[in-house]
C-alpha positions as CSV (number, residue, x, y, z in Angstrom):
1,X,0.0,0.0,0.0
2,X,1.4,3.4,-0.8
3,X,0.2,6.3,1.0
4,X,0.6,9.6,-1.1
5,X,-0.3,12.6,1.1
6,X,-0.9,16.3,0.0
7,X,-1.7,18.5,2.5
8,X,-1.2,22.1,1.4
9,X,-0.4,24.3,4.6
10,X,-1.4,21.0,6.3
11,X,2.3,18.8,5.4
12,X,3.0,17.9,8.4
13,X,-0.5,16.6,9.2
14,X,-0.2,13.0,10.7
15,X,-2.1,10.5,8.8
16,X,-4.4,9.0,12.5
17,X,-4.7,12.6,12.6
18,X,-7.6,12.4,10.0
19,X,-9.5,11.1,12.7
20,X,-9.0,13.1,15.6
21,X,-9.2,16.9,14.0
22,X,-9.4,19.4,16.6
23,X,-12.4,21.5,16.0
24,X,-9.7,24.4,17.2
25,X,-7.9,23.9,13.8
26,X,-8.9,24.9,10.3
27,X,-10.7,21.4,8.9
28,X,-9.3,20.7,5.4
29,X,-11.2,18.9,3.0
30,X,-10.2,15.6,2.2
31,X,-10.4,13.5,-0.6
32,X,-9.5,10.0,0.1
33,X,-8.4,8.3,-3.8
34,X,-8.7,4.3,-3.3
35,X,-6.9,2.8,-6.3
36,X,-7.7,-0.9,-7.1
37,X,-4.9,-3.6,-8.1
38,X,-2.7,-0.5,-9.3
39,X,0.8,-2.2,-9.5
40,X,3.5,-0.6,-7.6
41,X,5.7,-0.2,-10.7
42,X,3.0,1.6,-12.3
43,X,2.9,5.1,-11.5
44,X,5.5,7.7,-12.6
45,X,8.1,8.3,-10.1
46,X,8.8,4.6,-9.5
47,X,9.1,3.8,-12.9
48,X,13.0,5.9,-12.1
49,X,13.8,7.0,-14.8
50,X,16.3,9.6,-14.1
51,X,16.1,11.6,-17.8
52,X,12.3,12.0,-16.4
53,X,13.4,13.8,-12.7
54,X,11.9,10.6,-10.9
55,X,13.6,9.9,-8.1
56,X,12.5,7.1,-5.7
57,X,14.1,6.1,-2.3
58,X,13.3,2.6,-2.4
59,X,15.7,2.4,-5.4
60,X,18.2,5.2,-5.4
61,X,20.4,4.7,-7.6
62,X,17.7,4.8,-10.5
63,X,18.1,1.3,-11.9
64,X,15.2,0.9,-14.4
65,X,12.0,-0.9,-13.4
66,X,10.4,-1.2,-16.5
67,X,10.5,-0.2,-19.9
68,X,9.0,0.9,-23.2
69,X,7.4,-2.5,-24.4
70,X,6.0,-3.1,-21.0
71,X,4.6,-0.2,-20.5
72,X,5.7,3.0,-18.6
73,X,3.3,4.5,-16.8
74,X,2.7,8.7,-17.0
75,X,1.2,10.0,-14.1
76,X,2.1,13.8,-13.6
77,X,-0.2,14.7,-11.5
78,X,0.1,12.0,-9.0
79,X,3.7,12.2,-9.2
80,X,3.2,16.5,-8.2
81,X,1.3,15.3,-5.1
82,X,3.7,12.7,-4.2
83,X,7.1,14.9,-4.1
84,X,4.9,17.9,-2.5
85,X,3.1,15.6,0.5
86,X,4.5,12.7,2.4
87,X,5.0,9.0,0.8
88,X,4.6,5.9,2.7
89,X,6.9,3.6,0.8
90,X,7.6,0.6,3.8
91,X,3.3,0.1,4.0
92,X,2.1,-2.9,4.0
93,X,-1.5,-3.9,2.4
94,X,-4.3,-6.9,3.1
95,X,-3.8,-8.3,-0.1
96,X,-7.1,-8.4,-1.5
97,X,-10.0,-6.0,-2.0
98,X,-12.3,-6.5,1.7
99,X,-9.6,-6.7,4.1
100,X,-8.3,-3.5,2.6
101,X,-11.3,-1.7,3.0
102,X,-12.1,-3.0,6.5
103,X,-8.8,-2.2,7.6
104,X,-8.5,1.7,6.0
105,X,-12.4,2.1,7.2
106,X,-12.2,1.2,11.0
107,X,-7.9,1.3,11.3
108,X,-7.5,-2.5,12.5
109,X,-6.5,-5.3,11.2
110,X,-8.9,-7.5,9.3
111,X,-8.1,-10.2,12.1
112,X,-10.1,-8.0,14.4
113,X,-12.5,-7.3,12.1
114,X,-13.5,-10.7,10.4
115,X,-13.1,-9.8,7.0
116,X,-10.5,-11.9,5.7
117,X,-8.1,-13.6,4.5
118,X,-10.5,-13.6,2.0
119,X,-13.1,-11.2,0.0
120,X,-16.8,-10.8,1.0
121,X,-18.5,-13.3,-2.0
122,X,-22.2,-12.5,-3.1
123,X,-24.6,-13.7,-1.7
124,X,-23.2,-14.6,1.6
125,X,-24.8,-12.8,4.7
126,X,-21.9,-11.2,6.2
127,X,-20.1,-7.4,6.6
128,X,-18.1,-5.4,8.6
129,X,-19.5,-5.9,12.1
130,X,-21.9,-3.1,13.0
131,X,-19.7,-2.7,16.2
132,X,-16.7,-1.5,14.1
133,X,-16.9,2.2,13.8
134,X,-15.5,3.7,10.4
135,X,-13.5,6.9,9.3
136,X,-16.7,8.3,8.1
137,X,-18.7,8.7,11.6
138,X,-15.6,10.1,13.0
139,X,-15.5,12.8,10.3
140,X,-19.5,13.5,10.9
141,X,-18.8,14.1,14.3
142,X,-16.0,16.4,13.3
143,X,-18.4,18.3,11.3
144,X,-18.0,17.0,7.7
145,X,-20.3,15.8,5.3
146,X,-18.8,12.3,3.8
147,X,-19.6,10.7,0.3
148,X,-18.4,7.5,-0.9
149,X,-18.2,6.7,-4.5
150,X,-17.2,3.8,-6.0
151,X,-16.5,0.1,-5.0
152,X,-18.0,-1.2,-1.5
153,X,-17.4,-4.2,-1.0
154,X,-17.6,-4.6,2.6
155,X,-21.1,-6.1,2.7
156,X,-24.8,-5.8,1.1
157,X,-26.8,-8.6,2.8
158,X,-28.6,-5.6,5.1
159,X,-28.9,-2.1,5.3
160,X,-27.0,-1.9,7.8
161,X,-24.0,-2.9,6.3
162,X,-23.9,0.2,4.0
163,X,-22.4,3.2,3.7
164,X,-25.2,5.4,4.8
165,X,-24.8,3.5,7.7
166,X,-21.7,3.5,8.8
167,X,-21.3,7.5,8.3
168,X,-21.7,8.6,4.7
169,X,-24.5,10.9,3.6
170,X,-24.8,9.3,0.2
171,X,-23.3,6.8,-1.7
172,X,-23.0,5.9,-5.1
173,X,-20.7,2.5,-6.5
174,X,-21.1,-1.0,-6.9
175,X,-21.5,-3.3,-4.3
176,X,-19.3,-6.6,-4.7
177,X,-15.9,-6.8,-6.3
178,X,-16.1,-6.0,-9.8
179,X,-18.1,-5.7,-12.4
180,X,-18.0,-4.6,-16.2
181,X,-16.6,-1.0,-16.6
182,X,-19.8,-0.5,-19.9
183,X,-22.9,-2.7,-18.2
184,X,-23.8,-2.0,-14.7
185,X,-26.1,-4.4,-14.5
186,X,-28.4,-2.7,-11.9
187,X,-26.1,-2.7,-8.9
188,X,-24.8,1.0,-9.7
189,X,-27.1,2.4,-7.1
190,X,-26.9,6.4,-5.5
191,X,-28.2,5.1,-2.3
192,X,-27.8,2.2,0.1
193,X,-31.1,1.2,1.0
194,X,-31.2,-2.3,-0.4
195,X,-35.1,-2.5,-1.3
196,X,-36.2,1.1,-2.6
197,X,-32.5,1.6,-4.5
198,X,-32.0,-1.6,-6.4
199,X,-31.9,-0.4,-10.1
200,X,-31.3,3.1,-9.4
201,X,-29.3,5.3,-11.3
202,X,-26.7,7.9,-10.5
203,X,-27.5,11.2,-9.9
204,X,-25.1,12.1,-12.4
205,X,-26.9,10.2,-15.5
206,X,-30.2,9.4,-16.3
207,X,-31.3,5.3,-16.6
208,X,-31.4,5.2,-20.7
209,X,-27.5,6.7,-19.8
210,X,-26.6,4.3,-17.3
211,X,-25.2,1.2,-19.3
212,X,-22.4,2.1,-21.7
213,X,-21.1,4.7,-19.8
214,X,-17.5,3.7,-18.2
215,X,-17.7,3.3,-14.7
216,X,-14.5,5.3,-14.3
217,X,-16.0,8.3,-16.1
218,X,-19.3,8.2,-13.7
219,X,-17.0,8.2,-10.5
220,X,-14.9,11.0,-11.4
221,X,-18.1,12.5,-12.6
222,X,-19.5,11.9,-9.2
223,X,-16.7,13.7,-7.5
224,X,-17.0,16.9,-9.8
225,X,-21.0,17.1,-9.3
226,X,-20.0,16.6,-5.0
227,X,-17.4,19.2,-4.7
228,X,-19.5,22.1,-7.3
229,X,-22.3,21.7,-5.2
230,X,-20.6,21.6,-1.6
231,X,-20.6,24.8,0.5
232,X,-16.9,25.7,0.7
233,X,-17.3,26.7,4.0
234,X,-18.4,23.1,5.3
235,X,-15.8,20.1,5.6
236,X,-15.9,17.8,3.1
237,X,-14.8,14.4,2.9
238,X,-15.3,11.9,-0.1
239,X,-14.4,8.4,-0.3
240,X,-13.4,7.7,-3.6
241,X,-13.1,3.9,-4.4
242,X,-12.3,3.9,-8.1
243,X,-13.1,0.3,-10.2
244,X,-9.6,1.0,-12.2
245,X,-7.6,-0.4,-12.6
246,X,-9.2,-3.5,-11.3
247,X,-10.1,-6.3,-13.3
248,X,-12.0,-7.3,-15.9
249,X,-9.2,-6.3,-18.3
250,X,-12.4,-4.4,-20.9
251,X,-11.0,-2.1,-23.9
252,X,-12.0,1.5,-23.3
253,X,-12.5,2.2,-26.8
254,X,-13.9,4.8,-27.9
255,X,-12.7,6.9,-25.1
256,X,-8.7,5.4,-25.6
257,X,-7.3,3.7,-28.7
258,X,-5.0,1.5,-27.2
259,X,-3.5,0.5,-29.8
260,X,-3.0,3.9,-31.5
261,X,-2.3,5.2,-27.7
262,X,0.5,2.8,-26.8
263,X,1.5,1.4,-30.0
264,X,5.3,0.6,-28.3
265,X,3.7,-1.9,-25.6
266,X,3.4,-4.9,-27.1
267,X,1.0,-6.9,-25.4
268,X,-2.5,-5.6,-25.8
269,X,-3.6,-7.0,-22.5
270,X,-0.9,-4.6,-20.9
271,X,-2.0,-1.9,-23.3
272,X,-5.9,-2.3,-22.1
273,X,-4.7,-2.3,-19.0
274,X,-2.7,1.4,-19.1
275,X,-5.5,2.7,-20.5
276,X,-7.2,2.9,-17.4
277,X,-4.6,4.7,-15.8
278,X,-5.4,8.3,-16.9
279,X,-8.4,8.6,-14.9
280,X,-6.9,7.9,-11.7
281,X,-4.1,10.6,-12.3
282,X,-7.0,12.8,-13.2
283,X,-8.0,13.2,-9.6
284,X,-4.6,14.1,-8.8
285,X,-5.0,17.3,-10.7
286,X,-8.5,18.1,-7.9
287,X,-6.0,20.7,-6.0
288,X,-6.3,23.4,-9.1
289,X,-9.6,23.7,-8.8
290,X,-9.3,26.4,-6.3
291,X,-12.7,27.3,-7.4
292,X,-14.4,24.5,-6.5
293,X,-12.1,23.9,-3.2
294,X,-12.0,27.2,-2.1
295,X,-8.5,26.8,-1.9
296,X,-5.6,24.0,-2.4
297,X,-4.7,24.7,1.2
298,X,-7.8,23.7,2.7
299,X,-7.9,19.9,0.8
300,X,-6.0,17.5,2.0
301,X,-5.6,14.1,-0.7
302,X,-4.5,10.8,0.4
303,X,-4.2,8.5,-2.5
304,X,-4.2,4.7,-1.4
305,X,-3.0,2.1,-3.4
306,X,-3.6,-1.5,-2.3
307,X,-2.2,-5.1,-3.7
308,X,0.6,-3.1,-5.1
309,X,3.2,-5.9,-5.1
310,X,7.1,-5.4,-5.9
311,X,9.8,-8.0,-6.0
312,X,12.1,-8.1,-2.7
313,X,15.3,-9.7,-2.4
């Protein structure tokens, strides 16, 4: 798991500090970005490349990690964030998708929690124990109002395993591990009440819009529409569990070429795959929107990247 953290004024901000906000300081917004199965190679300034200006700790004396044919990652936003804010590069991560999120949500182990060593499969009537308390009711008793987007995946079987239950004010996602990034199949709900929002549609498209748009484009989407309507003068803290770069391994075309994108990768798998990436450093660029923020001092970002594996000798 890599933790990049941009804090503005806030640098030296502790991460368990999220939690524990003293209502005597200013309360940055935070936007929390959850990448999915984002490889640890794959984002720019561990790819090393010295004529580039990446410089990583964990390998200092820039030997390359990668190269043309397999794909080198550009993520200049990210890579702003991660040389202005604080990285986490000794982190370690559950190694699959619900022991992850139990773990960031309530800040112990999944051991503690029950979720794990496995993922949460469908139809099986289990969560995240309504005893655990997550990072979103701390926040609302800090004063913030939370949003998750995205990915769930910490249990559907009852209400009150759901986000607006555990301390988000809305939610909108998919509920199990993964689905298609074009057909949403009915489980991209805007609320988490199980019998009045199955087959619901985002607030940001209408149903006949739903289906063959990518699920990428409607979280990012999501997060525009939250932050343009938010009083600046409120906290705000969104959850943002992006479906990229998680599997299944779909073509993006029409909205990337892959193969007129990244014609020097040479297996189209790996070059579906990158194609995902550009939505995730998108979010990375959130801090110029001083307009929408208020200002890039007030947001704090913490971008999370779990099952991020790298060889160690």
């Amino acid at each position: 798991m890599k933790f990049a953290i941009n804090c503005g004024s806030f640098a030296g901000l502790a991460c368990c500090s999220l939690l524990t906000i003293s209502s005597a300081l200013s309360r940055p917004h935070i936007l929390f970005i959850l990448a999915d199965d984002y490889g640890w190679n794959d984002i720019g300034y561990h790819a090393n490349h010295s004529a580039e200006g990446y410089y990583n700790a964990a390998n200092p004396s820039g030997e390359e990690t990668s190269n043309v044919a397999a794909g080198i990652m550009r993520t200049p936003h990210l890579d702003r964030l991660a040389a202005q804010g604080i990285k986490l590069e000794s982190y370690y991560v559950q190694p699959l998708c619900s022991p992850t999120r139990s773990t960031i949500m309530t800040g112990r182990y999944a051991s503690h929690t029950g979720i794990g060593p496995d993922v949460l499969v469908e139809n099986v009537p289990y969560g995240v124990p309504g005893r655990e308390v997550f990072m979103a009711q701390y926040l609302k008793k800090a004063g913030y109002a939370t949003h998750a987007i995205g990915k769930w995946h910490l249990g559907k079987c009852d209400d009150r395993y759901m986000a607006t239950y555990r301390g988000f004010d809305s939610y909108q996602g998919y509920l199990d591990g993964a689905q298609s990034y074009w057909r949403h199949a009915g489980d991209y709900r805007n609320s988490t009440t199980l019998s009045d929002s199955a087959g619901e549609t985002p607030v940001c498209a209408t149903p006949a819009e739903v289906n063959g748009i990518y699920s990428t484009t409607l979280e990012t989407a999501e997060v525009d529409r939250i932050v343009r309507a938010h009083p600046k003068d409120t906290p705000l803290f969104i959850y943002t569990a992006l479906h990229s770069v998680h599997g299944p391994n779909e073509d993006p075309y029409p909205l990337v070429d892959v193969n007129a994108t990244f014609p020097e990768i040479v297996d189209y798998q790996r070059r579906t795959g990158c194609a995902r990436w550009p939505w995730i450093d998108s979010l990375g660029s959130q801090p110029n929107h001083n307009a929408l923020w208020g200002s890039a001092k007030r947001l704090c970002m913490v971008s999370v990247i779990p099952s991020a594996f790298r060889e160690i000798d």
